[in-house]
C-alpha positions as CSV (number, residue, x, y, z in Angstrom):
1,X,57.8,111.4,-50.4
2,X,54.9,114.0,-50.8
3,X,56.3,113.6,-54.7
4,X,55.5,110.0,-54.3
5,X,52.3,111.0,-52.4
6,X,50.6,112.9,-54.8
7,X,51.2,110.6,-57.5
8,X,49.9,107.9,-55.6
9,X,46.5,109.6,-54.9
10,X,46.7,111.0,-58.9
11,X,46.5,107.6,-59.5
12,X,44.2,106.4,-57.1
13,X,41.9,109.1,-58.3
14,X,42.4,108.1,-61.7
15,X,41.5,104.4,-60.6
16,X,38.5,105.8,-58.9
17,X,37.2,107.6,-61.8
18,X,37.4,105.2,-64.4
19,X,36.2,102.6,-62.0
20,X,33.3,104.9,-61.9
21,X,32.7,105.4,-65.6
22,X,32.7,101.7,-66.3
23,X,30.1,101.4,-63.7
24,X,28.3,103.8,-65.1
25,X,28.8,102.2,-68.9
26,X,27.8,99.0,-67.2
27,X,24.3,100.0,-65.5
28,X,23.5,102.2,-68.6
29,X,24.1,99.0,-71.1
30,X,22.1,96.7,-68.1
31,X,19.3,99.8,-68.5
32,X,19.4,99.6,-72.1
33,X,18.8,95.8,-72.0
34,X,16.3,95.7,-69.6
35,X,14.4,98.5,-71.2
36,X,14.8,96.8,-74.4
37,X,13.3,93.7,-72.9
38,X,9.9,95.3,-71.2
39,X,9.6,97.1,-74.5
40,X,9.7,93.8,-76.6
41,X,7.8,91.6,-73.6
42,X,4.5,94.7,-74.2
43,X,4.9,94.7,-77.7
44,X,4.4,90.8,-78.0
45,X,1.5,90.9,-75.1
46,X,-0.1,93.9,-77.2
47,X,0.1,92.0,-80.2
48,X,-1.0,88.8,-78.2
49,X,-4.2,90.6,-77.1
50,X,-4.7,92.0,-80.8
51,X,-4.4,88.9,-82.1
52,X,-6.8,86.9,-80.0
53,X,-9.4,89.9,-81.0
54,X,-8.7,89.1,-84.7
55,X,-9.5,85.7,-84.6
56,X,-12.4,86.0,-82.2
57,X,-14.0,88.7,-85.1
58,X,-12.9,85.8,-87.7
59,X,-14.8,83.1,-85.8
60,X,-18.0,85.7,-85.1
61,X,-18.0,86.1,-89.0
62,X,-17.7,82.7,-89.9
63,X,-20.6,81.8,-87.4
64,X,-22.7,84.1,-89.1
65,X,-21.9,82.3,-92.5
66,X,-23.2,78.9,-90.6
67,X,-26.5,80.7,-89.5
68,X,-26.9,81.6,-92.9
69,X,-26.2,78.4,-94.0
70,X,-28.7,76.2,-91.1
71,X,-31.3,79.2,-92.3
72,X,-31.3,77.5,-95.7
73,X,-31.1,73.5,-94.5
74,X,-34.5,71.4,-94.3
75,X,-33.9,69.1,-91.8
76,X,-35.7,67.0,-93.8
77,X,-33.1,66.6,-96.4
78,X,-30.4,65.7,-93.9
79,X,-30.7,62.1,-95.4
80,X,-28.3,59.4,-96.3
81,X,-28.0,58.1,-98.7
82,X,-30.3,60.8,-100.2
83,X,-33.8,59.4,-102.2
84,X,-33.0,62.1,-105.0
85,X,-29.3,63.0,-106.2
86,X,-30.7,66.5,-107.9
87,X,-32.1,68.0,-104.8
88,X,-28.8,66.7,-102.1
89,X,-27.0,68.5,-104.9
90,X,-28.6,71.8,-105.3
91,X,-27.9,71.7,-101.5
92,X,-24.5,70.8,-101.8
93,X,-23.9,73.8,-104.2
94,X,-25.5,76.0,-101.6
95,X,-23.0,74.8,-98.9
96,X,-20.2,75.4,-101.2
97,X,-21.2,79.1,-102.6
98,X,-21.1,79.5,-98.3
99,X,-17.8,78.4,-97.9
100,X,-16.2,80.4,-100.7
101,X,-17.4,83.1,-98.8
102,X,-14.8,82.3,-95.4
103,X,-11.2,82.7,-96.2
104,X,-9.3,79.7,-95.6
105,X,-12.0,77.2,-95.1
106,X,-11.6,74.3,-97.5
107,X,-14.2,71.6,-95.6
108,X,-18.3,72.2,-95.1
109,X,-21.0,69.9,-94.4
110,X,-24.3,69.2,-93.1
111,X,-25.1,66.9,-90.5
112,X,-28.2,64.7,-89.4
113,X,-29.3,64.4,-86.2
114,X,-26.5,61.0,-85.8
115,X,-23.4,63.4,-86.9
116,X,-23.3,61.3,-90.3
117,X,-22.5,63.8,-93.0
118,X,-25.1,63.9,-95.7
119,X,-23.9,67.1,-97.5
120,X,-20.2,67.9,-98.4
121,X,-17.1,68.3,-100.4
122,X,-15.5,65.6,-99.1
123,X,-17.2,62.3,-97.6
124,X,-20.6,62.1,-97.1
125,X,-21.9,59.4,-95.1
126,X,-19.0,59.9,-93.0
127,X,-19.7,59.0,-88.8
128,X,-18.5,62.4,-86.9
129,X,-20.2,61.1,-83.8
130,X,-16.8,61.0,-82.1
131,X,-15.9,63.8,-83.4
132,X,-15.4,67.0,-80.5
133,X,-17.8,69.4,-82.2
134,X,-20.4,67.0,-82.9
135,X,-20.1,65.9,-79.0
136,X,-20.4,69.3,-77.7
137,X,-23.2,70.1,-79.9
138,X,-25.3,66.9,-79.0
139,X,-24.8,66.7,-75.8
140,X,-25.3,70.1,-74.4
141,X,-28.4,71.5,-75.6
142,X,-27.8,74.9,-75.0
143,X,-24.7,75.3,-76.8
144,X,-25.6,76.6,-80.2
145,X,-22.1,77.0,-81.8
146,X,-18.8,75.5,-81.0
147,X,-15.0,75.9,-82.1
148,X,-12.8,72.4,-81.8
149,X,-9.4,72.1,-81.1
150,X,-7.1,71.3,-83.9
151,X,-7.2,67.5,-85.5
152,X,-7.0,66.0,-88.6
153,X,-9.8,65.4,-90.9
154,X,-11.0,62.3,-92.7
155,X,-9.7,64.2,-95.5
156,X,-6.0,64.2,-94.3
157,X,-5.7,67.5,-93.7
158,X,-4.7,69.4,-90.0
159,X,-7.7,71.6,-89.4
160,X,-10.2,73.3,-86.7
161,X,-14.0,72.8,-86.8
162,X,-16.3,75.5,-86.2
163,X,-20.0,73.9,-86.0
164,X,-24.0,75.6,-85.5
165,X,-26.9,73.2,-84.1
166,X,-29.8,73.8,-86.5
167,X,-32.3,75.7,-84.6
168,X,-35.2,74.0,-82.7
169,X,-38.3,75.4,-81.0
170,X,-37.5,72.6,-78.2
171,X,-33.7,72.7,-78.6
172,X,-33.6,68.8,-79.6
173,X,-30.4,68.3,-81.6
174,X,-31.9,67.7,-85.2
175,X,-28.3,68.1,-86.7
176,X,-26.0,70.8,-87.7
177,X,-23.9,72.5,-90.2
178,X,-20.0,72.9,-90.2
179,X,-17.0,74.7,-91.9
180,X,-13.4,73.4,-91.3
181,X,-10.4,75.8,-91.8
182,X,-7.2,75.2,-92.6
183,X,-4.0,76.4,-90.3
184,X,-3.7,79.5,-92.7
185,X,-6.3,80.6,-91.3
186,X,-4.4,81.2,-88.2
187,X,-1.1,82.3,-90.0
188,X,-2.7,85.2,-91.7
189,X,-3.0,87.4,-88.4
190,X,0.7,86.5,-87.7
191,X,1.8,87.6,-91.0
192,X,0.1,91.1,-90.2
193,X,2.8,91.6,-86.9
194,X,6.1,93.0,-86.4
195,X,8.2,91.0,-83.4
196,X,11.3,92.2,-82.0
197,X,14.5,90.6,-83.7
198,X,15.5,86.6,-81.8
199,X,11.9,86.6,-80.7
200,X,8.7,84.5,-82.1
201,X,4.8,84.6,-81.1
202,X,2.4,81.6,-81.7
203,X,-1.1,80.2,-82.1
204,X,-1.5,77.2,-79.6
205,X,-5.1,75.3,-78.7
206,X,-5.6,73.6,-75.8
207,X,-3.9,70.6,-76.5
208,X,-0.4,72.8,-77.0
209,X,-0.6,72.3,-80.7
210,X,0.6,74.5,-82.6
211,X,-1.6,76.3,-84.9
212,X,0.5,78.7,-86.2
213,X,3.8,80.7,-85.2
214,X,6.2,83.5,-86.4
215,X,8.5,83.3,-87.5
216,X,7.9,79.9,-89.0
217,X,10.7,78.1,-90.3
218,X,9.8,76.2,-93.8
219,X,13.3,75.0,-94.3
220,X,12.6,72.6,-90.8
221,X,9.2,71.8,-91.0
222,X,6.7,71.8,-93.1
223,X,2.4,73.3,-93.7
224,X,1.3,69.3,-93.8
225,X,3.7,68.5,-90.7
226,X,1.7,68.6,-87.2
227,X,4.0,70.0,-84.2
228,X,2.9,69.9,-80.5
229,X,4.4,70.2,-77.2
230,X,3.6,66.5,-74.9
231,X,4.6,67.8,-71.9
232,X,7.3,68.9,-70.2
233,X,10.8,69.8,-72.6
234,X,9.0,67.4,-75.0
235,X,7.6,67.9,-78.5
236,X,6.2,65.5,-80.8
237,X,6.0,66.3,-84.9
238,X,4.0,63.7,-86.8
239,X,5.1,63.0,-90.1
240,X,3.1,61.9,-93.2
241,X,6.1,60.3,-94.5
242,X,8.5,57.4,-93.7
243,X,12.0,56.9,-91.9
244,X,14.2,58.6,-94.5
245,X,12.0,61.7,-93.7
246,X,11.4,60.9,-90.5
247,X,15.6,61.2,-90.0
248,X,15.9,64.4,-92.0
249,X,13.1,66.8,-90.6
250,X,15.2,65.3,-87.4
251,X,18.1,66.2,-88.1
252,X,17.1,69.8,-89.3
253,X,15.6,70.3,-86.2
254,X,18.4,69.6,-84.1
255,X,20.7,72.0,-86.5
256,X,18.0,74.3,-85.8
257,X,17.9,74.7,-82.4
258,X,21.8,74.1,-82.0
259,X,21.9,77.1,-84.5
260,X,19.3,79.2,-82.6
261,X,20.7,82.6,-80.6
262,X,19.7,82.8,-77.5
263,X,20.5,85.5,-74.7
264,X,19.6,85.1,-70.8
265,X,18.4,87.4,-68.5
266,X,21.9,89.3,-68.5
267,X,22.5,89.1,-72.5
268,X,25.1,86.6,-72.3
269,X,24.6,84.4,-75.2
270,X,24.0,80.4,-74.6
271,X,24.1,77.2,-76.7
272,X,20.8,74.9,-77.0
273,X,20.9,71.1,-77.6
274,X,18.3,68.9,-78.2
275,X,18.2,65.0,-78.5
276,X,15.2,63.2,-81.0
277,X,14.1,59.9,-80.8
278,X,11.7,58.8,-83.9
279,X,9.8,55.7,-85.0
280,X,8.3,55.4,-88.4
281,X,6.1,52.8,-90.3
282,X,6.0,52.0,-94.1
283,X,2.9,52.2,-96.1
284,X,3.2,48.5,-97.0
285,X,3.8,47.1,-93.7
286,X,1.9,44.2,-93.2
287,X,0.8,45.2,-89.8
288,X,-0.3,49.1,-89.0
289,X,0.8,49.9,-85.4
290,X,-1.3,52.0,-83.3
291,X,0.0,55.9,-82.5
292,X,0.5,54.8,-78.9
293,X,2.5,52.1,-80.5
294,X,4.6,54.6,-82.8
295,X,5.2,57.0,-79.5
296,X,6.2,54.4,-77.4
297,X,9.1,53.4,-79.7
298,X,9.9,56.8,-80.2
299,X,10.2,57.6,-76.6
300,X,12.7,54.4,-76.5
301,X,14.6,55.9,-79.6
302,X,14.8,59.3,-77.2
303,X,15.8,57.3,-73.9
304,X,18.5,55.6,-76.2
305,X,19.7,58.4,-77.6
306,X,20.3,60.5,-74.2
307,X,21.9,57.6,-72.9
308,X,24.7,58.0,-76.3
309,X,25.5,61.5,-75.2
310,X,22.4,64.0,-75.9
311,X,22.0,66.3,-79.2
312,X,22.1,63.5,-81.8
313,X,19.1,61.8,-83.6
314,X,18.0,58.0,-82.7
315,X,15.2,56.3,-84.7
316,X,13.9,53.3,-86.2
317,X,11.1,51.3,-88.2
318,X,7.9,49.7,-86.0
């Protein structure tokens, strides 16, 4: 019996100590993780706050481009259609000698005192009076300069704004200058970042759009595609293209994401799914519907979808 005895509490002791060692393993791999974690949650708010330094220096040195620029414009000239083609040139060539001078920007213009553009690269005697920087300009008359959100131009292109009032002694709005930049732009300062491996930093304006994110996956979508979150678990792309593309950047997102590896809080791995609705419209449709129009369909195509059984693609023509 005390053979039996001492085996038995060999054993137990055994038991005890390797139930202790795995504990041990266990809370030294949960340390590890959550150490791992804080590390890469600073790292991405450090580079966060360096970021948003970068591009406010970017913005002041652009804005100091555009006071050089409103220095040189006689409000006088601000005309359309301009009396004498020589002289809205030589200003033309002034705003565009400027502009080389801002990396990224591919859009400048001066503006009368009614938003219409009267000097360019692009479309002068074009109406920005709806536009957000011309609003915010013209109708607070102590705002001197002013960055918009993200839109698209008349040219096509996804851009941001970034506007000067020209100066006067009684702060009247007598029109204003402006340089639009491209999304690279943005993308340069994330370019100049390290992230942690499975994690990803972006750009966003107000309106959740995305301006610019690493890493940033070509293969799915694309520099001319516009991505932005509508609320919620829901994302909206919009697509220059028709329903054949409309389907494949679909379906490459939802092989994206299904693909994705992602960890909770514990580091056990977990599947995502995601379920697309689209609607598209041909360029020789004989009736153009309107975006709300093109959403609402799409949100029907999404419904439908879910109701199928989740992570497929639904779409169709409006």
């Amino acid at each position: 019996m005390n053979d039996r005895t001492a085996r038995r509490r060999s054993l137990g002791f055994c038991l005890l100590f390797c139930l202790g060692i795995g504990a041990l393993i266990a809370f030294s791999v949960h340390y590890s993780y959550q150490h791992a974690q804080e590390y890469a949650q600073r790292s991405l708010r450090h580079s966060s706050d360096l970021i948003a330094e970068w591009i406010i220096g970017a913005f002041a040195a652009s804005d100091y481009v555009l006071r050089d620029i409103a220095g040189h414009v006689d409000p006088a000239e601000l005309l359309y259609p301009h009396p004498d083609p020589h002289r809205q040139q030589r200003l033309t060539e002034l705003l565009l000698d400027k502009k080389a001078t801002v990396p990224h920007a591919f859009l400048v213009g001066a503006f009368d005192a009614e938003c219409r553009v009267t000097h360019t690269n692009a479309h002068v005697g074009f109406d920005a009076s709806e536009r957000e920087y011309c609003q915010a300009l013209r109708d607070h008359p102590t705002r001197h300069t002013f960055v918009s959100l993200g839109y698209v131009s008349n040219t096509g292109q996804f851009n941001v704004t970034q506007a000067r009032r020209l100066p006067h002694a009684s702060d009247a709005f007598i029109g204003m200058v402006a340089i639009g930049v491209d999304l690279e732009f943005f993308a340069r300062w994330l370019a100049k970042i390290d992230i942690p491996p499975q994690a990803s930093i972006a750009i966003i304006d107000h309106n959740a759009l995305v301006l610019a994110r690493k890493p940033f996956y070509e293969e799915v979508l694309r520099d001319m595609d516009i991505f932005g979150r509508w609320g919620g678990d829901e994302f909206v792309v919009l697509l220059p293209d028709g329903y054949a593309t409309a389907q494949a950047v679909a379906e490459r997102v939802r092989h994206a994401v299904q693909q994705a590896k992602v960890a909770d809080d514990q580091g056990q791995p977990f599947g995502l799914r995601t379920t697309i609705g689209f609607a598209s419209t041909e360029a020789h449709a004989t009736t153009v519907p309107t975006l709300d129009q093109l959403f609402s369909h799409a949100d029907q195509a999404l419904y439908a979808a879910k109701q199928a059984g989740r992570n497929r693609v639904y779409g169709g023509q409006v």
